[in-house]
DRENDO-391844 format. One record per residue (C-alpha): residue number from 0; chain; x, y, z. Coordinates in Angstrom, 3 decimals. Example, Ala and Ser with C-alpha at 12.3 -4.5 7.8 and 13.67 -1.06 7.14 Angstrom:
BEGIN
<site 0, "A", <12.300, -4.500, 7.800>> <site 1, "A", <13.670, -1.060, 7.140>> 
This chain:
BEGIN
<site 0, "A", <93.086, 128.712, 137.116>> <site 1, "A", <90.954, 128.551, 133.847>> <site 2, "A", <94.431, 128.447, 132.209>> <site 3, "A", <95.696, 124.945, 133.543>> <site 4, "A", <92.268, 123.780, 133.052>> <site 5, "A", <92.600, 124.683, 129.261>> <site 6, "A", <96.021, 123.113, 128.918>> <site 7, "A", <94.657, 120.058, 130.513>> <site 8, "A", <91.882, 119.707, 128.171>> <site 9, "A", <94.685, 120.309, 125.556>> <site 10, "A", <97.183, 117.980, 126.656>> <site 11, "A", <94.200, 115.181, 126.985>> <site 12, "A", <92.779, 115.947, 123.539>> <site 13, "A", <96.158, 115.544, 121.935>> <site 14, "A", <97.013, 112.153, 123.294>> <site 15, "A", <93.510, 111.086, 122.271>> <site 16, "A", <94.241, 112.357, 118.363>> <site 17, "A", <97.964, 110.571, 118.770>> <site 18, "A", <96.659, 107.074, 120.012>> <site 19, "A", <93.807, 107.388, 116.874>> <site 20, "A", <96.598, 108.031, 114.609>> <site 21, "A", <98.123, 104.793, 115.985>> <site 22, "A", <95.747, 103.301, 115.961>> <site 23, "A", <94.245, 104.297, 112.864>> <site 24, "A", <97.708, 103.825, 110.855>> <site 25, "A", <100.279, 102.393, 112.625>> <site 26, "A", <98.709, 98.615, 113.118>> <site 27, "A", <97.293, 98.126, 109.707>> <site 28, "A", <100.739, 99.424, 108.268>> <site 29, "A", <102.430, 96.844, 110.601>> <site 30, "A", <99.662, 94.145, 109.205>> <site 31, "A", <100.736, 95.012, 105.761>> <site 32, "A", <104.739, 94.832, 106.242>> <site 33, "A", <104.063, 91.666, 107.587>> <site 34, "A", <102.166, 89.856, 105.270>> <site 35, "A", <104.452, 91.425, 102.641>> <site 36, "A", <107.263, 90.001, 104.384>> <site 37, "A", <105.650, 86.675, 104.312>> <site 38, "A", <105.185, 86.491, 100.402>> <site 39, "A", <108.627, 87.472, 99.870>> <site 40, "A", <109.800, 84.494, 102.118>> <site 41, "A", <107.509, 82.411, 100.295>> <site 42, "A", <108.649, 83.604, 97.155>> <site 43, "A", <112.184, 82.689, 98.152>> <site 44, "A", <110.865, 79.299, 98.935>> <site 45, "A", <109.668, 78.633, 95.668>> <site 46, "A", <112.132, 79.636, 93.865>> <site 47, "A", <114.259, 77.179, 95.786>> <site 48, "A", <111.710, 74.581, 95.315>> <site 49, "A", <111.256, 75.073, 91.522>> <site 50, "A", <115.470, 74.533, 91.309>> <site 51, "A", <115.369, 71.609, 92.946>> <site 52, "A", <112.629, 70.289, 90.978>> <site 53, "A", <114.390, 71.501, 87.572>> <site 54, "A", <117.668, 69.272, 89.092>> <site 55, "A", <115.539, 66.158, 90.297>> <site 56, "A", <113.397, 66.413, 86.619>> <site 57, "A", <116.741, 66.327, 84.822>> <site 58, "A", <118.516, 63.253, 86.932>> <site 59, "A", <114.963, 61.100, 86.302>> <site 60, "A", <115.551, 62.205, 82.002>> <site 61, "A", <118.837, 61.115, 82.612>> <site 62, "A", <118.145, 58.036, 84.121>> <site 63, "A", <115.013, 57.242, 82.022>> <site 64, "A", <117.712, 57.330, 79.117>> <site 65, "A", <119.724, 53.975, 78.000>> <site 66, "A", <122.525, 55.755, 79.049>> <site 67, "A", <121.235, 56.111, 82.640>> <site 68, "A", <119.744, 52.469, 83.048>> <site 69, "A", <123.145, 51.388, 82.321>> <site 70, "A", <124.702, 53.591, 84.451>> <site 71, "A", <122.834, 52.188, 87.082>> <site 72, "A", <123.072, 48.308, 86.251>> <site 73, "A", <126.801, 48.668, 86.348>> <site 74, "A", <127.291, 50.651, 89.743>> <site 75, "A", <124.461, 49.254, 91.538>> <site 76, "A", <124.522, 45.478, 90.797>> <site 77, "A", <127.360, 44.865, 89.001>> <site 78, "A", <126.392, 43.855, 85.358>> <site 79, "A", <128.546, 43.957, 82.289>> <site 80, "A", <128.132, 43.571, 78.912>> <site 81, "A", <128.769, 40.284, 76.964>> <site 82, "A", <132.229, 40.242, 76.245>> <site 83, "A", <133.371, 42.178, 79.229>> <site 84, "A", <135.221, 41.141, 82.604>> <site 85, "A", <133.954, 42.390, 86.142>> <site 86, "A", <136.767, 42.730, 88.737>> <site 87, "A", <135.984, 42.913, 92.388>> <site 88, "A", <139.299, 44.680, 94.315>> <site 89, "A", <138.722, 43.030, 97.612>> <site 90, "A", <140.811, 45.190, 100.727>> <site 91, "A", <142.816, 42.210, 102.609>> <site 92, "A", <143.065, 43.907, 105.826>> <site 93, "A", <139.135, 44.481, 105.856>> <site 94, "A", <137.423, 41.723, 108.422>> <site 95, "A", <134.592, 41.592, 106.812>> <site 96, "A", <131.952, 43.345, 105.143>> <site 97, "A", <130.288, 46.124, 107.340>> <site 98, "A", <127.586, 47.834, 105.620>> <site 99, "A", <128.211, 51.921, 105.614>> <site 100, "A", <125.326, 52.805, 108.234>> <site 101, "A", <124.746, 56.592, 108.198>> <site 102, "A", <124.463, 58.382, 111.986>> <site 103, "A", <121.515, 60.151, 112.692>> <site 104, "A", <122.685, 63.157, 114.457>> <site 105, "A", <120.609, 66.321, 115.977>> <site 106, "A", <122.159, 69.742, 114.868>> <site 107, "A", <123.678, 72.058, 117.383>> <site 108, "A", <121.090, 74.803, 118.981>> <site 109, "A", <122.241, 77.793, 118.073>> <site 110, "A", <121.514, 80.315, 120.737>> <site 111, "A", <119.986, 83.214, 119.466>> <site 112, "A", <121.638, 86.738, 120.602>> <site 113, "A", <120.372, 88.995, 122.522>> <site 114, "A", <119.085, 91.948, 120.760>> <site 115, "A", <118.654, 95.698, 121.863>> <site 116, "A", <114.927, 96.992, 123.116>> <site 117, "A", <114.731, 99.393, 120.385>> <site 118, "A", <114.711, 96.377, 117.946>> <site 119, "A", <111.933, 94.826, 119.824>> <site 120, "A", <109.961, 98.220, 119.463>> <site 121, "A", <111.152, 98.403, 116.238>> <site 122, "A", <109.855, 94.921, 114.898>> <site 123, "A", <106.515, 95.865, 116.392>> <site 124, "A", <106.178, 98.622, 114.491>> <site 125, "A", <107.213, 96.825, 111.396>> <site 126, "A", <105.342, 93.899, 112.279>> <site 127, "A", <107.970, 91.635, 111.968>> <site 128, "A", <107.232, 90.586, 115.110>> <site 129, "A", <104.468, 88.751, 113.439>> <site 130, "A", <106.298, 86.651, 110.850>> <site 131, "A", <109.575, 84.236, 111.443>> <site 132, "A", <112.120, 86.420, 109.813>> 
């Protein structure tokens, strides 16, 4: 009888030391894969940001150029220089001028699929659970 009582205490003593260990280590490592995992995706986000920037700082040199201004004054509103003859190509089956109106359309929702349980348990443990990705 003393026996099972002793294995009890046993049994009970090691689930206490495995929940500390969980507790202890498991959630703060789950913290910290998390928040790494959100400065990579911000990372990735800047980088994107900073290479659309470098393209948009280019196109505004460009157009802050005379090459650019003119550019512009010839496509946009038709100037020419002295000297020079503007054509307008006019389509003669077109009724009439209808302005090119762009469609505002919502994108598709993509259903997400399911995934297995183990990957639930799994992102909990890796605490991406806790960010987007």
């Amino acid at each position: 009888m003393k026996f099972w009582s002793r294995a009890a205490l046993l049994a009970v003593v090691g689930v206490v030391i495995v929940a500390a260990v969980l507790l202890t280590n498991v959630l703060p490592i789950r913290s910290l894969m998390a928040e790494q995992r959100r400065v990579d995706q911000a990372n990735e986000q800047l980088a994107t940001i900073q290479q659309e920037n470098a393209k948009l700082q280019a196109e505004a040199d460009f157009l802050s150029s005379d090459a650019g201004v003119e550019m512009v004054a010839r496509r946009d509103f038709g100037l020419v220089k002295p000297g020079e003859t503007a054509y307008v190509v006019v389509d003669p089956n077109d009724e009439g001028f209808t302005p090119d109106v762009p469609t505002t359309t919502t994108p598709p929702q993509v259903e997400q699929p399911s995934r297995p349980w183990w990957q639930h348990i799994w992102d909990f443990v890796t605490g991406r659970d806790l960010t987007n990705g």
